[in-house]
C-alpha positions in Angstrom: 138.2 102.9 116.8 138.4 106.2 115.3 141.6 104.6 112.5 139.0 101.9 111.8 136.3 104.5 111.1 138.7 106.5 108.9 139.8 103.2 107.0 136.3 102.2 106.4 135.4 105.9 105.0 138.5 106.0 103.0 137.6 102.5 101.3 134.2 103.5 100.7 135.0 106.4 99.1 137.5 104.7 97.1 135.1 102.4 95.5 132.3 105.2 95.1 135.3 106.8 92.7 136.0 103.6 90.9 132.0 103.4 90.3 132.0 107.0 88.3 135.1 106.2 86.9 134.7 102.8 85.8 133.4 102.9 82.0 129.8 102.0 81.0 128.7 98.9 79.5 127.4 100.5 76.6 131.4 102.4 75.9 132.7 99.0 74.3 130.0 98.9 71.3 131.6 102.3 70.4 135.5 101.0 70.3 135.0 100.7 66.6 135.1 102.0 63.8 132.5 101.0 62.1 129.0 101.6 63.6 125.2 101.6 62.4 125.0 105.3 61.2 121.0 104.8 60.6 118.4 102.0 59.3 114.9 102.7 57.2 113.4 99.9 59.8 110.0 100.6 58.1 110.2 99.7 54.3 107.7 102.8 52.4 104.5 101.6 51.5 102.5 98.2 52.1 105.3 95.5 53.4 105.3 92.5 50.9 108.8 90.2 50.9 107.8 88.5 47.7 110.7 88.5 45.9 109.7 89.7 42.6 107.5 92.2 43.4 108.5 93.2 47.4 109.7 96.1 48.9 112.2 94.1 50.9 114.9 96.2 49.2 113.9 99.6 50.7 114.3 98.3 54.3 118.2 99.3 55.1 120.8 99.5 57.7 123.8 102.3 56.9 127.4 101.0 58.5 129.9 104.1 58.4 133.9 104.2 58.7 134.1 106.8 61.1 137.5 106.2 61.6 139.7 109.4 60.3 142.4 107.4 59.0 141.6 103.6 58.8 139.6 101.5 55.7 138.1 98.9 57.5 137.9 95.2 55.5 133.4 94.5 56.5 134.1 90.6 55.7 133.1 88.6 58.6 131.4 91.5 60.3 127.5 90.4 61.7 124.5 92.0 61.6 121.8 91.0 63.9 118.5 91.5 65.8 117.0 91.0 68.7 115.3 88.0 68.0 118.4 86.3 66.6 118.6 86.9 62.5 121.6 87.8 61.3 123.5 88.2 58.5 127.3 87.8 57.9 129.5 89.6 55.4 130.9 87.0 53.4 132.9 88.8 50.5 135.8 91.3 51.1 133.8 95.3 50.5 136.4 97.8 51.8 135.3 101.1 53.1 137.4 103.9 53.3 137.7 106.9 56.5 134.1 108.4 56.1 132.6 105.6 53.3 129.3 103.7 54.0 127.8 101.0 52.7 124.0 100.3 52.9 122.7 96.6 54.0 119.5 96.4 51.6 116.6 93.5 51.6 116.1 91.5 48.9 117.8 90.8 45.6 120.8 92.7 43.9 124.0 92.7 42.7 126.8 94.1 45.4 128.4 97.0 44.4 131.4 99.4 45.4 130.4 101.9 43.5 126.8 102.4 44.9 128.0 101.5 48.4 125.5 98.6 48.8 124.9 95.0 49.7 121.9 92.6 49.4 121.0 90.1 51.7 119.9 88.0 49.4 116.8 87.2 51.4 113.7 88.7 50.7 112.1 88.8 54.5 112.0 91.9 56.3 115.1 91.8 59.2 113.7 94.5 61.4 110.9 95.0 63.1 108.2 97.8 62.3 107.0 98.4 66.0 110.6 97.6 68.2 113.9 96.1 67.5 117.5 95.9 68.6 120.5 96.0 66.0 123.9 94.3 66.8 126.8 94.8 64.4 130.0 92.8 65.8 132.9 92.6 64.5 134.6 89.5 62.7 136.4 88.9 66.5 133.1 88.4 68.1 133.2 91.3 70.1 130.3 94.0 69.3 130.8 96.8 67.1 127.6 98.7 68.0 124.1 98.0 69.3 121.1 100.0 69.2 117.6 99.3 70.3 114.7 101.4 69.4 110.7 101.7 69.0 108.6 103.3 66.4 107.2 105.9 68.9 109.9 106.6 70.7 113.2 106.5 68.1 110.8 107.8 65.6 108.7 110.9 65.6 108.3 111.8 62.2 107.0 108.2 61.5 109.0 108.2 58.5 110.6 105.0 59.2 114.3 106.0 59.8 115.8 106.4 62.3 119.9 108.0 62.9 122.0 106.9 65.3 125.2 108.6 64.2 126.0 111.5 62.2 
């Protein structure tokens, strides 16, 4: 009895090891390197999506490179929230170890050089109050998630919020 008794410990204390060991389930959004670095999830002043006159173009999400070493191809990367909108990166915009590129609202013309890409959609994407942001990458698998809430993310009320430096 007392073998059995010392098997059953040793077993148990096995798997209570392999449970602190074992990796979160948040660790895999962060096995890229691309992840949201922040998003103005409040657009400044009175929300309006018309597209001529909105302010659809100052809501943003910021993706960053954080790799060291790496430029990192966005086509076929997906952006999307909790309540299932997304958006897909359809053209080839290359960024480079440490570049961003800012996902606005709206209307525009892509550009390198300013680091940005329209939606082409002039509704609002996130929520004011609550949201969740998925980015995944062109495999499927997710690149980074964040969820947050205007009172809790947000304590300057500003609107943005960071999620990486």
């Amino acid at each position: 009895m007392p073998i059995r008794t010392a098997a059953v410990a040793t077993i148990a204390v096995a798997g209570a090891l392999a449970a602190l060991t074992a990796v979160p389930a948040q660790a895999a959004e962060y096995s890229s390197a691309l992840k949201v670095r922040g998003v103005q999830y409040d657009a400044p002043g009175r929300d309006s999506n018309r597209c001529s006159t909105g302010n659809t173009d100052e809501e943003y999400l910021t993706v960053k490179n954080y790799s060291s070493s790496s430029t990192v191809n966005l086509r076929g990367y997906v952006v999307k929230d909790a309540a299932g909108n997304r958006f897909t990166f359809t053209a080839n915009h290359y960024l480079q170890p440490g570049d961003y590129v800012k996902l606005r609202g709206g209307n525009g013309t892509d550009s390198d050089k300013y680091n940005v890409v329209y939606r082409d959609n002039c509704n609002f994407l996130w929520n004011n109050d609550k949201d969740t942001i998925y980015l995944y990458k062109p495999s499927g698998a997710r690149a980074d998630v964040h969820a947050y809430t205007r009172s809790g993310s947000d304590p300057d009320g500003n609107g943005y919020i960071t999620f990486h430096k």
